[in-house]
C-alpha positions in Angstrom: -12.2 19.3 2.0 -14.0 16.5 4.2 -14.6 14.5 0.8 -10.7 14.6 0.2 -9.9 13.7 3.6 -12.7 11.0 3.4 -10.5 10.1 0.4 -7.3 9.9 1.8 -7.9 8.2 5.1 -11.0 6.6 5.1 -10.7 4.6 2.3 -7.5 2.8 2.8 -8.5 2.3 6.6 -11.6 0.9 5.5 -9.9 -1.4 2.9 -7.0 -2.5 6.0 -10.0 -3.2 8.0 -11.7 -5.4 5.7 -8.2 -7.4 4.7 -7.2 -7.8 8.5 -11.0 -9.2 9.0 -10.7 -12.0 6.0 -6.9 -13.0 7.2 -8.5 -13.8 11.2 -11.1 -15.9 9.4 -7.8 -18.1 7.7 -9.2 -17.0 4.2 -6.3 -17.8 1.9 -3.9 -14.9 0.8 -4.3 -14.9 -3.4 -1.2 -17.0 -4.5 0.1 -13.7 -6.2 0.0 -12.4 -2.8 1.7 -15.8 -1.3 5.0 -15.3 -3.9 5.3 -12.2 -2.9 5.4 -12.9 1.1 8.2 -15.2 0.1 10.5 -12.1 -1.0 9.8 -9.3 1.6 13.0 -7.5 1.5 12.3 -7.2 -2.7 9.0 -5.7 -1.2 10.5 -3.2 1.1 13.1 -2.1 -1.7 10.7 -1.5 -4.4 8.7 0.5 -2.1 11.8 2.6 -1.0 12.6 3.1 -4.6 9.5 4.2 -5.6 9.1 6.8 -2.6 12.6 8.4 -3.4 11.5 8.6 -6.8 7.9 10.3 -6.4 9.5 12.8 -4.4 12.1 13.2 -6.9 9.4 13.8 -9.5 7.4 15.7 -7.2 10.1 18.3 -6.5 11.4 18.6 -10.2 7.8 19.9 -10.8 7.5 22.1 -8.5 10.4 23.8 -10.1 
């Protein structure tokens, strides 16, 4: 149970941690990254999307 929870938090606190570290230093965001800080709200509604449909899928399998 600690490795899953290792899993699930550390790593993408970790990963957060080391992007936040590199943008203070002015490193460069890659320029697939750039085009897509140009459309945020596209951002936002794919994400929305994509959480209404995983629980969608989720619950139709628990069936």
């Amino acid at each position: 149970m600690l490795r899953d929870l290792l899993l699930a938090i550390g790593i993408p606190t970790a990963l957060l941690l080391l992007f936040t570290v590199l943008l203070q230093r002015g490193t460069p965001l890659p320029t697939w990254l750039q085009r897509l800080t140009d459309r945020s709200d596209w951002i936002w509604t794919v994400g929305v999307g994509l959480l209404i449909t995983l629980s969608f899928l989720r619950w139709l399998l628990q069936r």
